[in-house]
N, CA, C and O atoms as CSV, one atom per row, in Angstrom:
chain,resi,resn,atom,element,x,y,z
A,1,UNK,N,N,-10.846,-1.505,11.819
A,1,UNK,CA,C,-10.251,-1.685,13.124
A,1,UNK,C,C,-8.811,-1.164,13.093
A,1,UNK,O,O,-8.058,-1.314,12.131
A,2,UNK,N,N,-8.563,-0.674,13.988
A,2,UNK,CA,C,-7.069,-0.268,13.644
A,2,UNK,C,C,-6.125,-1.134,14.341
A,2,UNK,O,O,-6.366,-1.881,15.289
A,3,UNK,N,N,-5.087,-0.947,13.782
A,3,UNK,CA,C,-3.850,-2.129,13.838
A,3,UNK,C,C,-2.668,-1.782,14.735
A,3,UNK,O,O,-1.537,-2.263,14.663
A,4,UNK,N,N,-3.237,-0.623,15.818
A,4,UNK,CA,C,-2.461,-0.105,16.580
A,4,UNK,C,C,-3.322,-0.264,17.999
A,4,UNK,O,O,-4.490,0.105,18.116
A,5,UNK,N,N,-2.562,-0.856,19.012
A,5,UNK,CA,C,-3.290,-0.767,20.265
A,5,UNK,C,C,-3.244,0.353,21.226
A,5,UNK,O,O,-2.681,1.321,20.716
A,6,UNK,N,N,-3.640,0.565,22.443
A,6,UNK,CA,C,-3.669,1.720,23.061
A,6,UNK,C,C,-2.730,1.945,23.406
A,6,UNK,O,O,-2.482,3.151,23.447
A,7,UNK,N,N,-1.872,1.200,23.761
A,7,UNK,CA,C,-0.397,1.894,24.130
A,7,UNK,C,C,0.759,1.782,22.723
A,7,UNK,O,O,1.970,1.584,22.821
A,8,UNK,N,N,0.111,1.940,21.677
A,8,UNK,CA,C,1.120,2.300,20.527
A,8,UNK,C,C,1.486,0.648,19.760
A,8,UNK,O,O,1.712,0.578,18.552
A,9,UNK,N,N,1.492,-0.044,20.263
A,9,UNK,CA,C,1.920,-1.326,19.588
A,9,UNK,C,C,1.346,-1.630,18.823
A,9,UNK,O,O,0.123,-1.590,18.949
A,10,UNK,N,N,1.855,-2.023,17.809
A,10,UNK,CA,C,0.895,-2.906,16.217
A,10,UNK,C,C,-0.212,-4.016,17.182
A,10,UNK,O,O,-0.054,-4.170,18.393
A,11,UNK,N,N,-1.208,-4.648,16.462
A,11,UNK,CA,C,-1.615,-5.826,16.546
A,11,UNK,C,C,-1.111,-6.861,15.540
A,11,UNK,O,O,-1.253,-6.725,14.325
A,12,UNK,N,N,-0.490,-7.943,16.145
A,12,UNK,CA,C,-0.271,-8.697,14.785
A,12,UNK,C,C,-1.118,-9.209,13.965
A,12,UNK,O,O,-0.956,-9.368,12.755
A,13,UNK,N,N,-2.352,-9.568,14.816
A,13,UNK,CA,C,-3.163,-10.553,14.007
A,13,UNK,C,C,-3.867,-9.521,13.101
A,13,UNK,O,O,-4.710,-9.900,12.288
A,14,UNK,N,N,-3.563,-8.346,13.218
A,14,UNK,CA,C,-4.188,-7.229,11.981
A,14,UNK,C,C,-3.317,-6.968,10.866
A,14,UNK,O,O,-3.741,-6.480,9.819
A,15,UNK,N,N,-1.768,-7.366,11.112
A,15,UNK,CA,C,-0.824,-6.965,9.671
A,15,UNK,C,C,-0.724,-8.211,8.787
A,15,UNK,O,O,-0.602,-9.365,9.198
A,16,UNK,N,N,-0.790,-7.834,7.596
A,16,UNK,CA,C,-0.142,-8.543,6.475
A,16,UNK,C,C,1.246,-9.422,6.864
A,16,UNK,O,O,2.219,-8.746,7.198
A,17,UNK,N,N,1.401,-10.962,6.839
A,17,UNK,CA,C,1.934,-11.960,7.643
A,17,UNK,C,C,3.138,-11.276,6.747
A,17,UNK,O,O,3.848,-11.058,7.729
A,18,UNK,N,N,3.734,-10.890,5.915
A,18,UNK,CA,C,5.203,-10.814,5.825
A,18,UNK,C,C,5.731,-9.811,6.572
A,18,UNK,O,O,6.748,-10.030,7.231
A,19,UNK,N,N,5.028,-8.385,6.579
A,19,UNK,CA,C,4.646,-7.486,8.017
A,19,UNK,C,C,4.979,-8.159,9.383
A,19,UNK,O,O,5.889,-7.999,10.197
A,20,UNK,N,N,4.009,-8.884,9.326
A,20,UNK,CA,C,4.371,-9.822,11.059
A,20,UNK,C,C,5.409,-10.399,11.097
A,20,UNK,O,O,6.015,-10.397,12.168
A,21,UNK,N,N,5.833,-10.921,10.230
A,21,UNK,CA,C,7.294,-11.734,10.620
A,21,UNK,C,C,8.595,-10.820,10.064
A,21,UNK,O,O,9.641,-11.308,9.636
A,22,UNK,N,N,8.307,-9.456,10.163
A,22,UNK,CA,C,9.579,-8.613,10.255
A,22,UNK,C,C,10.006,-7.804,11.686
A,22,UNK,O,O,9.791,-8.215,12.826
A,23,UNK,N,N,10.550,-6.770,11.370
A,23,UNK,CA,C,10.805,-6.043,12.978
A,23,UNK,C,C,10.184,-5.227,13.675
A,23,UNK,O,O,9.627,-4.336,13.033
A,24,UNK,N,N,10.057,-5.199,14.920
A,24,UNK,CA,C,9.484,-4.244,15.596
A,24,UNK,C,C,9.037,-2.837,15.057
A,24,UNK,O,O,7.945,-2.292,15.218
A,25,UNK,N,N,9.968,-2.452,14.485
A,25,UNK,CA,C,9.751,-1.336,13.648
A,25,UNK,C,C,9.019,-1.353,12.233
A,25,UNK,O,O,8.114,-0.576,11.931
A,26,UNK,N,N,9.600,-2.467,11.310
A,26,UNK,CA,C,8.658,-2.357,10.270
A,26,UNK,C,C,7.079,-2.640,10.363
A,26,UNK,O,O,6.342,-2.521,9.384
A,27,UNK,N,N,6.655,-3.007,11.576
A,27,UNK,CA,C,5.441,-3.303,11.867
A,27,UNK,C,C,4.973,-2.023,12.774
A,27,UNK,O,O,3.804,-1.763,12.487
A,28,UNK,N,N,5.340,-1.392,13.482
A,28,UNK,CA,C,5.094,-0.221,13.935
A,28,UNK,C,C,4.789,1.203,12.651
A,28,UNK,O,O,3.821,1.962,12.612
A,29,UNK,N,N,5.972,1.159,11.748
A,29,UNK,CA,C,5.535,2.096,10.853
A,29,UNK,C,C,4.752,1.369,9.894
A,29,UNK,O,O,4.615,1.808,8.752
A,30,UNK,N,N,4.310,0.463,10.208
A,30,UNK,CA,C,3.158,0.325,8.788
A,30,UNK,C,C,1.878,0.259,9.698
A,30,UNK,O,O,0.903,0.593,9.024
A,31,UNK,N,N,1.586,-0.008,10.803
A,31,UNK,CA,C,0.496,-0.008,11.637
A,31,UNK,C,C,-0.157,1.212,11.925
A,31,UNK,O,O,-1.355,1.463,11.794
A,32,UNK,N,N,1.029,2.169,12.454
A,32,UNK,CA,C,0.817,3.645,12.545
A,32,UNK,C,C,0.793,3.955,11.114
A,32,UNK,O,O,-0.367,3.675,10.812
A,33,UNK,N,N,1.385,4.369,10.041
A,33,UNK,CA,C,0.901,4.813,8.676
A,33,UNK,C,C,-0.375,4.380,8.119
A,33,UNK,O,O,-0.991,5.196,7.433
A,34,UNK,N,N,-0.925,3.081,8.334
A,34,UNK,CA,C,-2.511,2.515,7.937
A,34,UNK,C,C,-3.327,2.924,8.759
A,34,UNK,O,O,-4.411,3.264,8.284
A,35,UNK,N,N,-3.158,3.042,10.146
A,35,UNK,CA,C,-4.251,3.978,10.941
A,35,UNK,C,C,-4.404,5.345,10.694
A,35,UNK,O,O,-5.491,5.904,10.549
A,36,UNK,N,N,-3.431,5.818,10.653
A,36,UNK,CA,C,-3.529,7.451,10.165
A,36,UNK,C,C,-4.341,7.486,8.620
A,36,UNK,O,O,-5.313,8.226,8.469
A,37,UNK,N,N,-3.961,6.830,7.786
A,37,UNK,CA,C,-4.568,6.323,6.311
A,37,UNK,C,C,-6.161,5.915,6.767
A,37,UNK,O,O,-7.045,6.571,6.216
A,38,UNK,N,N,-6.487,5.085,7.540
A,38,UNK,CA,C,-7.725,4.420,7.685
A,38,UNK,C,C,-8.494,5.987,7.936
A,38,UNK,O,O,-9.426,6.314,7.200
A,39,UNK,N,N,-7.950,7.003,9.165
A,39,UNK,CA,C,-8.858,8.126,9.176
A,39,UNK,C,C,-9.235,8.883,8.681
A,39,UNK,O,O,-10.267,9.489,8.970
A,40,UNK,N,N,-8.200,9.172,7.386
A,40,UNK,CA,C,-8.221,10.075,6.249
A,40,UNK,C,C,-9.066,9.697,4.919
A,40,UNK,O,O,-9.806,10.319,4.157
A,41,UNK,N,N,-8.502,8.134,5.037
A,41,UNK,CA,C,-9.817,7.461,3.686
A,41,UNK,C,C,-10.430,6.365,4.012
A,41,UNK,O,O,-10.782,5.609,3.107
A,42,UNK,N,N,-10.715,6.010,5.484
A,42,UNK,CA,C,-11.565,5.067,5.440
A,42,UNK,C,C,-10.514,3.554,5.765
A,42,UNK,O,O,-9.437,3.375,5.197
A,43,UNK,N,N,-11.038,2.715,6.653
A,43,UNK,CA,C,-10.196,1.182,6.260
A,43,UNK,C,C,-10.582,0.344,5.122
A,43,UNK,O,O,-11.516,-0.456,5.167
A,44,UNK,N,N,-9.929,0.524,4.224
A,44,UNK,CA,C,-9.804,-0.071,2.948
A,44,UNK,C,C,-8.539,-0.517,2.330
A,44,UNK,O,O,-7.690,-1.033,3.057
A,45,UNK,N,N,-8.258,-0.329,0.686
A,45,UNK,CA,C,-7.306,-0.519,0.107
A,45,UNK,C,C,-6.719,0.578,0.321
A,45,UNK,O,O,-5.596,0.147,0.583
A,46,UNK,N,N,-6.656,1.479,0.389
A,46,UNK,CA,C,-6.123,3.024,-0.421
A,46,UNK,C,C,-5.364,3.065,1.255
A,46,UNK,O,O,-4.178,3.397,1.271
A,47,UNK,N,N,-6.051,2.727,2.646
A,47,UNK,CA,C,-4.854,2.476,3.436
A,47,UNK,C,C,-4.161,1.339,3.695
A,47,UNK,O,O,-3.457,1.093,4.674
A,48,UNK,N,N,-4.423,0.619,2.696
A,48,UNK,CA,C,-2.895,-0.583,2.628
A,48,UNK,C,C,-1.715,0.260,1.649
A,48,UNK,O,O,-0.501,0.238,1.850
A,49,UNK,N,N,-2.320,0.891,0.710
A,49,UNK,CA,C,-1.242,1.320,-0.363
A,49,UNK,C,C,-0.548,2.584,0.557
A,49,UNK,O,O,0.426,3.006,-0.067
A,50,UNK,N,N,-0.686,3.116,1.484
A,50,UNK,CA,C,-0.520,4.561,2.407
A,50,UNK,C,C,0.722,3.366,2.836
A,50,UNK,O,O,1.866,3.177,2.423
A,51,UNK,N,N,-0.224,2.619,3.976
A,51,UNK,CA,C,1.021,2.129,4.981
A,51,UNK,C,C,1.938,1.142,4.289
A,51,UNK,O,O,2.841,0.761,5.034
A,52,UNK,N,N,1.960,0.576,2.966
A,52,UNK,CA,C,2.847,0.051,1.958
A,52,UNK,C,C,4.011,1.052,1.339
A,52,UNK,O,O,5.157,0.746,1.009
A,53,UNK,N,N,3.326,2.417,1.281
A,53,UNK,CA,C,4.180,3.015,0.352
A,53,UNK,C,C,5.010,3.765,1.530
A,53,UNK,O,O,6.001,4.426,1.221
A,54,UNK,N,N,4.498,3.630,3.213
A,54,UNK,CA,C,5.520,4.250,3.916
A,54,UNK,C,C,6.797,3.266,4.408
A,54,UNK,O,O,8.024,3.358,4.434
A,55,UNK,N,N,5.860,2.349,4.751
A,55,UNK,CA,C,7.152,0.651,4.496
A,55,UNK,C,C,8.247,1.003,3.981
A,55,UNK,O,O,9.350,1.207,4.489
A,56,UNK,N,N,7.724,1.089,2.501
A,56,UNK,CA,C,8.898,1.175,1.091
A,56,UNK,C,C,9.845,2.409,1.566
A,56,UNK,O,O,11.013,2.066,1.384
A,57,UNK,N,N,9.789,3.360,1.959
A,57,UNK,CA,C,10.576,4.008,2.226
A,57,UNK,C,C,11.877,4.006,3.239
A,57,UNK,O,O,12.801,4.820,3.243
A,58,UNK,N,N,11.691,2.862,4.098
A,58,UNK,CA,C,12.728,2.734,4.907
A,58,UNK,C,C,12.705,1.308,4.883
A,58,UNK,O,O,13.667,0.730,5.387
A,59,UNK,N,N,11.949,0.763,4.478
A,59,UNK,CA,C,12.379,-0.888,4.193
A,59,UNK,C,C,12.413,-1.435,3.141
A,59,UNK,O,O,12.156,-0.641,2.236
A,60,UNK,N,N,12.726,-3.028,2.598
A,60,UNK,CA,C,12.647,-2.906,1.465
A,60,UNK,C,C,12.312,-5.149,1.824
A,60,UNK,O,O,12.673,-5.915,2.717
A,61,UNK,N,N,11.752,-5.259,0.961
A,61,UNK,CA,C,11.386,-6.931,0.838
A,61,UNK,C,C,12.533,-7.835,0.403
A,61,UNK,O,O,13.103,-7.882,-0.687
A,62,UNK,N,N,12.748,-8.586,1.580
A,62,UNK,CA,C,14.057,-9.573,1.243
A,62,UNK,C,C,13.735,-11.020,1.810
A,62,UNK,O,O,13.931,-11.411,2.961
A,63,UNK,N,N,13.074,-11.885,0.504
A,63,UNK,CA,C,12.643,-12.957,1.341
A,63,UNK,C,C,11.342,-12.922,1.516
A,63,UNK,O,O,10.606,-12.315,0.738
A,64,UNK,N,N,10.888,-13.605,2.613
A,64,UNK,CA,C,9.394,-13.318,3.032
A,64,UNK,C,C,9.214,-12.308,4.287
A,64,UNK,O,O,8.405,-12.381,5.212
A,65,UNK,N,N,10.225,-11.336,4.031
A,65,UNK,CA,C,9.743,-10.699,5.495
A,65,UNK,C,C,10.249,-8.711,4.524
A,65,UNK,O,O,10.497,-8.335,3.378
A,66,UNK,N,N,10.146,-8.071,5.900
A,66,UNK,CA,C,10.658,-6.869,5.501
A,66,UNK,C,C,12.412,-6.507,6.008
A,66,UNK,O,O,12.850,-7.087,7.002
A,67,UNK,N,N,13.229,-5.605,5.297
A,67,UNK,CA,C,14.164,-5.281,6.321
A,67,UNK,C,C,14.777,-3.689,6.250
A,67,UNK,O,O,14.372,-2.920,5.378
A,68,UNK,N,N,15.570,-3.365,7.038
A,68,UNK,CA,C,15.525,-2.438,6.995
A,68,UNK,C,C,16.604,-1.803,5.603
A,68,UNK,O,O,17.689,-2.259,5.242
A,69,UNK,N,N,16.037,-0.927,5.186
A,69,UNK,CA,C,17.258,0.086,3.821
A,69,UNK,C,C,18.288,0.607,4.371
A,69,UNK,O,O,18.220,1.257,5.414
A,70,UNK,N,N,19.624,0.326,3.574
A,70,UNK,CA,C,20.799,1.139,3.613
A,70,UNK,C,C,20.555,2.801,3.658
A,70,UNK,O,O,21.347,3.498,4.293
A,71,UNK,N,N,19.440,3.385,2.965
A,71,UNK,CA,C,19.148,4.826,2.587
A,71,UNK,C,C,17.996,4.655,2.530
A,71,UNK,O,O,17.540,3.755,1.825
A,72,UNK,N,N,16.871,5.827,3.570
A,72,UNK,CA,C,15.901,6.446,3.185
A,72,UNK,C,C,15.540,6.754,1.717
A,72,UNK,O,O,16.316,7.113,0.831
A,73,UNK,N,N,14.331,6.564,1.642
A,73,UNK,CA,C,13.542,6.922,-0.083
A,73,UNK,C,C,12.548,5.626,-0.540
A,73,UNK,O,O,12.264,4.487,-0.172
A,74,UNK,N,N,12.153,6.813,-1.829
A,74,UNK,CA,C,11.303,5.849,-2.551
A,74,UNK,C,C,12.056,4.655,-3.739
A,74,UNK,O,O,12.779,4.733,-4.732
A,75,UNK,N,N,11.516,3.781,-3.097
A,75,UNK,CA,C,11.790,2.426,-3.425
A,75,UNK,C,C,11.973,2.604,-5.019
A,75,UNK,O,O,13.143,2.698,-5.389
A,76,UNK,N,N,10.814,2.673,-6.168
A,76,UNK,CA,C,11.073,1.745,-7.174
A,76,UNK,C,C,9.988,3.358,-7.837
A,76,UNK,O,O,9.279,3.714,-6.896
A,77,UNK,N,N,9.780,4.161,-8.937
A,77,UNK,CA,C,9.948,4.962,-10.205
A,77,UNK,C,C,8.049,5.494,-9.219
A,77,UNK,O,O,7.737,6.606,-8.793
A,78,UNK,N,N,7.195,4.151,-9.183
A,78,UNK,CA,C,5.693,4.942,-8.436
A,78,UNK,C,C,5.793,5.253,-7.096
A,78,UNK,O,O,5.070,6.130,-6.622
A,79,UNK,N,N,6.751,4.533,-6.286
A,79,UNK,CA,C,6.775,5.582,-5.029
A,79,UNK,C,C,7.473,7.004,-5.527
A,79,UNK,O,O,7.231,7.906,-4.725
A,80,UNK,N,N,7.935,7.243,-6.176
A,80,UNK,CA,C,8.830,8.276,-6.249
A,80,UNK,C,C,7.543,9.357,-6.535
A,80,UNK,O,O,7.522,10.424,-5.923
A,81,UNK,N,N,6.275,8.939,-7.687
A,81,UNK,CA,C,5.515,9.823,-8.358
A,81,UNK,C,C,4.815,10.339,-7.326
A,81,UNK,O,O,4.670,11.528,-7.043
A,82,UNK,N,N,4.295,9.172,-6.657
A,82,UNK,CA,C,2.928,9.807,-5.277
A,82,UNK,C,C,1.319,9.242,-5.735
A,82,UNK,O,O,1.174,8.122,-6.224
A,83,UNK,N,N,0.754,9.699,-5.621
A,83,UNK,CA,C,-0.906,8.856,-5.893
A,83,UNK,C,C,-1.255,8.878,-7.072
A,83,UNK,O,O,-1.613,7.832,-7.613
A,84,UNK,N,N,-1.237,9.855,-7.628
A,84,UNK,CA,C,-1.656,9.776,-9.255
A,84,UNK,C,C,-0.309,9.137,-10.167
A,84,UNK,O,O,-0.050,9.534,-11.303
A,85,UNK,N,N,0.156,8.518,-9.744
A,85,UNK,CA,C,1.860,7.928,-10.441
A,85,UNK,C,C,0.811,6.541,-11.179
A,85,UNK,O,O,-0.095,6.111,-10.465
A,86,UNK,N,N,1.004,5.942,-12.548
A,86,UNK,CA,C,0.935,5.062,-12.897
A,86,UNK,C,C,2.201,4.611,-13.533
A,86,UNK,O,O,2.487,4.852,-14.706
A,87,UNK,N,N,3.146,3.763,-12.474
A,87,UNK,CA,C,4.535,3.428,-13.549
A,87,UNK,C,C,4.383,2.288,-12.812
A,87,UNK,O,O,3.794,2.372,-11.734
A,88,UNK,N,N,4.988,0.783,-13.355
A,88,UNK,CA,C,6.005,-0.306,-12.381
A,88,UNK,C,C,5.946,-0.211,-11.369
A,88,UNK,O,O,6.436,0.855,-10.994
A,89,UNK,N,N,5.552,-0.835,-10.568
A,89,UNK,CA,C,6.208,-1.027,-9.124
A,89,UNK,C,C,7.172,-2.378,-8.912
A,89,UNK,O,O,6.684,-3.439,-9.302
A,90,UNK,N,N,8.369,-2.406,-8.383
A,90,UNK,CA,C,8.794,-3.515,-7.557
A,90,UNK,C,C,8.835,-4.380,-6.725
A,90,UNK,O,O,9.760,-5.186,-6.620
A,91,UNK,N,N,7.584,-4.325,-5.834
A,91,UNK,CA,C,6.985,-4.880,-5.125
A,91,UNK,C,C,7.563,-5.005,-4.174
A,91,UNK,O,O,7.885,-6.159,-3.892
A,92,UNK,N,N,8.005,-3.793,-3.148
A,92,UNK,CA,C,9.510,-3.897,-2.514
A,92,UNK,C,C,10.504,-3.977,-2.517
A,92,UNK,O,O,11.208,-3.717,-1.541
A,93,UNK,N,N,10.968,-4.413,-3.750
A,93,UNK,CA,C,12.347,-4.562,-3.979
A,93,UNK,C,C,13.014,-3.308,-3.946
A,93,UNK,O,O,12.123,-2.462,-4.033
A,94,UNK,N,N,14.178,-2.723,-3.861
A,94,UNK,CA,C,14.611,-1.342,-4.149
A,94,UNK,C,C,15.741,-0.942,-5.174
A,94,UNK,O,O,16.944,-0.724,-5.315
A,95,UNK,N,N,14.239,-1.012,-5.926
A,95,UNK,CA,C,15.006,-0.545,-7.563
A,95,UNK,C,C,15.907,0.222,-7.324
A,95,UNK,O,O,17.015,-0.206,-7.647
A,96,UNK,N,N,15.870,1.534,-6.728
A,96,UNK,CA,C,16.936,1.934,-6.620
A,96,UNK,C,C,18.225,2.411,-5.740
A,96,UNK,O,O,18.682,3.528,-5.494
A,97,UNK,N,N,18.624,1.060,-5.360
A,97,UNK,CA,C,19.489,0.309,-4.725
A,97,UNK,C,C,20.655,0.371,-5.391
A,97,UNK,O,O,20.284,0.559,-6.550
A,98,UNK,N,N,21.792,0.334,-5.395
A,98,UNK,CA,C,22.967,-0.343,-6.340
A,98,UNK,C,C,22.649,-1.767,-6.698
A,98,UNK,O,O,22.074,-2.660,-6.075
A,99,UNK,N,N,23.133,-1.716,-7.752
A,99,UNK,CA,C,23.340,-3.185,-8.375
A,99,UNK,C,C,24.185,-3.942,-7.691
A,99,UNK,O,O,23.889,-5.137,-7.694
A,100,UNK,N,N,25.414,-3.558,-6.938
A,100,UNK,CA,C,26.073,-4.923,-6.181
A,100,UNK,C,C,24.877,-5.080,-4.986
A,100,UNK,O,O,24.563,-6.266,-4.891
A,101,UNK,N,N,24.087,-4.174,-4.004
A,101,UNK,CA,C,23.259,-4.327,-3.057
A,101,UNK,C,C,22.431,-5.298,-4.010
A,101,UNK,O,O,21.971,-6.239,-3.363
A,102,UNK,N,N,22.161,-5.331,-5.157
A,102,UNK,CA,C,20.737,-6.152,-5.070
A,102,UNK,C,C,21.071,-7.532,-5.660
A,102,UNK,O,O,20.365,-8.540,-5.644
A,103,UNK,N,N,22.288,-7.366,-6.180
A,103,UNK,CA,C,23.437,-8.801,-6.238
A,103,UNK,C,C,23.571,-9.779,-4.743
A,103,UNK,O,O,23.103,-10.895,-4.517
A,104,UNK,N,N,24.047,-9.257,-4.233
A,104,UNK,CA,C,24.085,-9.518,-3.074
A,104,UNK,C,C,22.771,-10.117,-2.315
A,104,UNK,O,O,22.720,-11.224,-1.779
A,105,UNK,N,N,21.578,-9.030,-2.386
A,105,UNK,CA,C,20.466,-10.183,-2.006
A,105,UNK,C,C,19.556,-11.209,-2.734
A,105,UNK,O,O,18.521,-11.811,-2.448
A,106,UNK,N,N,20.525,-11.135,-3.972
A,106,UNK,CA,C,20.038,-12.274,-5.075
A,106,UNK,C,C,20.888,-13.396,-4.764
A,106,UNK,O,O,20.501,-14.543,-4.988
A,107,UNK,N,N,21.996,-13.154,-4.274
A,107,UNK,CA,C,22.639,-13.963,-3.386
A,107,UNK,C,C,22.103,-15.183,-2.455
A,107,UNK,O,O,21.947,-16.390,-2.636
A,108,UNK,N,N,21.924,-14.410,-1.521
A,108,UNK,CA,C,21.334,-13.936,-0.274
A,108,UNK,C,C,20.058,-15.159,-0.852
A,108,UNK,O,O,20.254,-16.366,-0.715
A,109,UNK,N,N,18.817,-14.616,-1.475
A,109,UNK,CA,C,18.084,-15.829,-1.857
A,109,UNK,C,C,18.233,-16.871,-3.112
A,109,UNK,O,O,17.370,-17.611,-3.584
A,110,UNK,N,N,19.127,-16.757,-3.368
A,110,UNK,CA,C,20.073,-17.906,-4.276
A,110,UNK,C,C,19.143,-17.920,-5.630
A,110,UNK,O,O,18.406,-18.780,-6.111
A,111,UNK,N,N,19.525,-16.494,-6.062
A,111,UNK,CA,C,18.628,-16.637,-7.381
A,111,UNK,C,C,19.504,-17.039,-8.650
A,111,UNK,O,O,20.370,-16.307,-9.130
A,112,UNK,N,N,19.184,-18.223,-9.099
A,112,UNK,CA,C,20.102,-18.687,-10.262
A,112,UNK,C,C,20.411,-17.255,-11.218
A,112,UNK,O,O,19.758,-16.213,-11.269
A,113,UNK,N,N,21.619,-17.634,-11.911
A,113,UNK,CA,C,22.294,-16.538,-13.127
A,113,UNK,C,C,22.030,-15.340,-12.642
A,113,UNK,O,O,21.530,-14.527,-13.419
A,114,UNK,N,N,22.251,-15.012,-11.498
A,114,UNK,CA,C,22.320,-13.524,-11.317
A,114,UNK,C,C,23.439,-12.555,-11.616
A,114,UNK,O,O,23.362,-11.329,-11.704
A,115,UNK,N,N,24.757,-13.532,-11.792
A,115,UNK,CA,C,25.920,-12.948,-12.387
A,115,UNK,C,C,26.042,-12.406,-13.700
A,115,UNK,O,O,26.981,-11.653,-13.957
A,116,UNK,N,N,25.066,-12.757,-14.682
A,116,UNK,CA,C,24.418,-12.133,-15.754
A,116,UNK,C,C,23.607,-11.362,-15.919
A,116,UNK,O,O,23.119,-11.054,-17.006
A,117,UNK,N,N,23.299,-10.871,-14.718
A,117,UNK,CA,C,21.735,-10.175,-14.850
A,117,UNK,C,C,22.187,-8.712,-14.927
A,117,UNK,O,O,23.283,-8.362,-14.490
A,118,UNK,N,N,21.318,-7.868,-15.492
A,118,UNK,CA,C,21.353,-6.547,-15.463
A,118,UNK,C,C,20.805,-5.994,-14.206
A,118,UNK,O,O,19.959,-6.651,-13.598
A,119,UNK,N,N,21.197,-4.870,-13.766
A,119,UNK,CA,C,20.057,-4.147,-12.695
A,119,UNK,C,C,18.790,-4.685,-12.774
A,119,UNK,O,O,18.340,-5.510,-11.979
A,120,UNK,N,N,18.094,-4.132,-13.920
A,120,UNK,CA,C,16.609,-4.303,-14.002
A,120,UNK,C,C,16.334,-5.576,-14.013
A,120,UNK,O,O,15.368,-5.930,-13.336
A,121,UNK,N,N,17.124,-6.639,-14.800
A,121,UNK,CA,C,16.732,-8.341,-14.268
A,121,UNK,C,C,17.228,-8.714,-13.094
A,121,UNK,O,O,16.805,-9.813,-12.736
A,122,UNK,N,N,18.113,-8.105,-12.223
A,122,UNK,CA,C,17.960,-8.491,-10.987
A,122,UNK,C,C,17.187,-8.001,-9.872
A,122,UNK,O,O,17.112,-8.493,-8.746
A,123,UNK,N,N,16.519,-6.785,-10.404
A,123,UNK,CA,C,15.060,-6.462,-9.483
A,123,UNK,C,C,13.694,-7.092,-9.630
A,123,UNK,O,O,12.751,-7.148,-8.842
A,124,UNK,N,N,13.928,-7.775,-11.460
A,124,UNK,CA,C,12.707,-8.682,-11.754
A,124,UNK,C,C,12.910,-10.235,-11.177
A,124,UNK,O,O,11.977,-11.033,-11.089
A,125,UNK,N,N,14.057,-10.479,-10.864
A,125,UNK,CA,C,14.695,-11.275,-10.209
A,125,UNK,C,C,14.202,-11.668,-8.657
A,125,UNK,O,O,13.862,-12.777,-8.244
A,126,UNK,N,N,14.256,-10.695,-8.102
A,126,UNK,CA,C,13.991,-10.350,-6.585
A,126,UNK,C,C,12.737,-10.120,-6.235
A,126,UNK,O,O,12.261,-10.346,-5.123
A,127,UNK,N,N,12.169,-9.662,-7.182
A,127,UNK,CA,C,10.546,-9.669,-6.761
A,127,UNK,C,C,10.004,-11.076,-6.906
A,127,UNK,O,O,9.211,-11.574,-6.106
A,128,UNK,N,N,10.499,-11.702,-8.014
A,128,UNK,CA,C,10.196,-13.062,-8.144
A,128,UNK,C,C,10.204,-14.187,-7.146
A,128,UNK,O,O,9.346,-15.031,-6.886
A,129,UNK,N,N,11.719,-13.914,-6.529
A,129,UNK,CA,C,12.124,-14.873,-5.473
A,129,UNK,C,C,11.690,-14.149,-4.133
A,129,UNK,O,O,11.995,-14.773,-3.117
A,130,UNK,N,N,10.953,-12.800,-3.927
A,130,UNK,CA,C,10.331,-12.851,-2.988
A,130,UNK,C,C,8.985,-13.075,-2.891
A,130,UNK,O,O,8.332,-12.806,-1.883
A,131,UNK,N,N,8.575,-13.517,-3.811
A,131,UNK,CA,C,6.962,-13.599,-3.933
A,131,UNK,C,C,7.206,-15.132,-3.621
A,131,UNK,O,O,6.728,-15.386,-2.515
A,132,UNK,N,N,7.808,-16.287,-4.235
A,132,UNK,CA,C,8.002,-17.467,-4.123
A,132,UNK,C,C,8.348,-17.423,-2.503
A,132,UNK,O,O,7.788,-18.218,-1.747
A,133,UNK,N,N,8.988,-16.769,-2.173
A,133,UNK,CA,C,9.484,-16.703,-0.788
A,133,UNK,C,C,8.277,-16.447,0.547
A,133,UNK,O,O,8.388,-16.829,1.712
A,134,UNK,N,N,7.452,-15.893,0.095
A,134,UNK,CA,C,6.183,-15.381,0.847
A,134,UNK,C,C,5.001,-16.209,1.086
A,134,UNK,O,O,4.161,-16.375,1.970
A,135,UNK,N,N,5.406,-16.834,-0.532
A,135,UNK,CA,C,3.944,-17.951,-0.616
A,135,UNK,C,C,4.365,-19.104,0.117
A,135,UNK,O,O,3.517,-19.792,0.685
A,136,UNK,N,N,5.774,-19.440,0.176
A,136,UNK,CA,C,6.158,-20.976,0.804
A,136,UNK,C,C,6.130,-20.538,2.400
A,136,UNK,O,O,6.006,-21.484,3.178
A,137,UNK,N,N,6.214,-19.429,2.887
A,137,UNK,CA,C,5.894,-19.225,4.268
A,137,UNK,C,C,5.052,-19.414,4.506
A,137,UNK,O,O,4.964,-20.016,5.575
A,138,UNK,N,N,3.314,-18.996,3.549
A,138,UNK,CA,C,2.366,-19.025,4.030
A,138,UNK,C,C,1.684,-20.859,4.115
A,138,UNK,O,O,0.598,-21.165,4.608
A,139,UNK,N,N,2.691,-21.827,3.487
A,139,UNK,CA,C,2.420,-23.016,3.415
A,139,UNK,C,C,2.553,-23.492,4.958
A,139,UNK,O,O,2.343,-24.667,5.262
């Protein structure tokens, strides 16, 4: 089914709830990117990972929702590769972000000892506290 109605609008009750509870836009480009995906391979997985990996490019996971990026791009080392990429993913987070940006939204979700953390433990950091962040929404 596609997740776009006739006059262009997402359906909500078709996106992924952290999807739904972001912005107009991050739900528009992931609705339109999974329909275009659904025609090319079918509605399945392979167009969640399409309209995920177009997300990642202008948004990035803060919390339980999406928001928008300081800078266009690929998020984290497998958006960067493309379909045949097997590396890490961040799960939204944007690895490559500055380190004060991702300080800041370690902040932001009050992730203990982040003043110690390296880049890379504060992106393992952030995926953490947004996954915790996603699941207590869905409570």
């Amino acid at each position: 089914m596609p997740m776009t109605r006739k006059d262009g609008k997402p359906r909500k009750e078709e996106l992924p709830a952290p999807v739904a509870r972001s912005s107009a836009k991050a739900q528009r480009t992931f609705a339109k990117a999974h329909d275009a995906a659904a025609e090319e391979y079918g509605d399945g997985a392979r167009a969640h990972q399409v309209a995920y990996a177009a997300l990642k490019h202008s948004f990035e996971k803060v919390g339980d929702r999406w928001e928008p990026k300081e800078r266009r791009g690929p998020s984290d080392a497998q958006a960067k590769g493309g379909r045949g990429t097997d590396r890490p993913t961040a799960g939204g987070v944007d690895a490559s972000a500055s380190k004060e940006h991702l300080y800041a939204l370690a902040k932001r979700l009050d992730v203990p000892g982040r003043s110690r953390m390296t880049k890379a433990e504060l992106v393992d950091a952030l995926q953490h506290a947004n996954e915790r962040a996603t699941a207590e929404a869905r409570r």
